[in-house]
Each structure stands twice: as C-alpha cells, then as structure tokens.
N, C-alpha and C positions, 0 to 999 in steps of 0.2 A: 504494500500500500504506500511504502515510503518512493518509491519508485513511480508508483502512479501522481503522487503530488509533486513530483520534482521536476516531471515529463510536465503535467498539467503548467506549471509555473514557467515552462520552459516556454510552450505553446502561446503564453500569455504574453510572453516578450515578443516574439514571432507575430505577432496579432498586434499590439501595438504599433511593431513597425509597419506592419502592411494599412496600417491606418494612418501612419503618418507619409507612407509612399502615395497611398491616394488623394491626401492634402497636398502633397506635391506636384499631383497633377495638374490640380485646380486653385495654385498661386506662382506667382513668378517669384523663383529664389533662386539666387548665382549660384547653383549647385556647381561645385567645387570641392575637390578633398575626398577622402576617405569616408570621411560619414555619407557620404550620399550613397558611395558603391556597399558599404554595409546594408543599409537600407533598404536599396533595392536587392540586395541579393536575400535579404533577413525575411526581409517582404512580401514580396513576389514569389522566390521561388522555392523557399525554404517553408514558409509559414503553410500553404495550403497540403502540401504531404504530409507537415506535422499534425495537422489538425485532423486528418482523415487516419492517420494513426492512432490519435485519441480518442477519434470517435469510434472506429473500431476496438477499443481496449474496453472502452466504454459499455459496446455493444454487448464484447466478449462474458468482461463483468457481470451483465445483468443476464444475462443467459446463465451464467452460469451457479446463481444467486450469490453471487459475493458483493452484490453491490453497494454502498452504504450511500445514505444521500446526496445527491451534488451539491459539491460544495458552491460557490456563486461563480467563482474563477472556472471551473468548468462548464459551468452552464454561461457565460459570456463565451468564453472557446466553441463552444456549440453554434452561439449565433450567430461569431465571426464566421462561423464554417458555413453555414446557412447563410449567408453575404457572399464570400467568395464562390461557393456554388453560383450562385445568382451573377456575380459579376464575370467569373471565369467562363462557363459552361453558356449560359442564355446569351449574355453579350457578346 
C-alpha cells in the first residue's frame, strides 16, 4: 500500500505538470531553459501512461477487494485521467 501512495503522489506531480503545459498553450511565455523541456516531457508524455497505470492498479485493487477508500489525490489522478482521455483521444 506504501507503494501504491508513493506511485499515487508521483502521478500527482505528472498531473500538475500536464496542467501547467496546457497553461502554456494558452499564454505567451519566452519559454526558454530546462524547465520548459521538463515540463513538457513531465506533461505530455510521461503523465498520461502514468495515470493509466494507476488507474489500472486501481482497477486491479478493487477486483481484487483490497481496496481501501480513495484517498482525494487519487480521485483528482482519476479526473486528470478523464481530461487527458478527452483531450488526447477525442481531440
């Protein structure tokens, strides 16, 4: 379980960024430097496999009943995942 909150936490950072790469989108900033290439790499391409990992761990979990309730951090990770769905796939 220590495993599953540290993943979850991890996911939470990844999910941040991808919210601040689509603030990106839609402001002009002299992006410039290393933070921006974290960013997008953090963002974009890292955060939506993580979150389908968690979601499937997630899945795993309640099938399997081990599940204990969500905590808030994983239930935001869900609805990022349910956003990128929507923005990756539909768009």
């Amino acid at each position: 379980m220590k495993l599953f909150q540290q993943f979850n936490r991890l996911a939470l950072v990844f999910n941040l960024m991808f919210i601040a790469c689509m603030g990106l989108r839609f402001m002009w900033v002299d992006a410039q430097g290393a933070w921006v290439s974290i960013l997008i790499v953090g963002g974009w391409l890292i955060s939506f496999p993580c979150n389908l990992l968690l979601a499937a761990w997630i899945i795993l979990q309640w099938l399997r009943k081990q599940s204990n309730p969500l905590h808030i951090v994983a239930i935001l990770n869900l609805l990022v995942l349910l956003f990128q769905l929507r923005y990756f796939i539909i768009l």
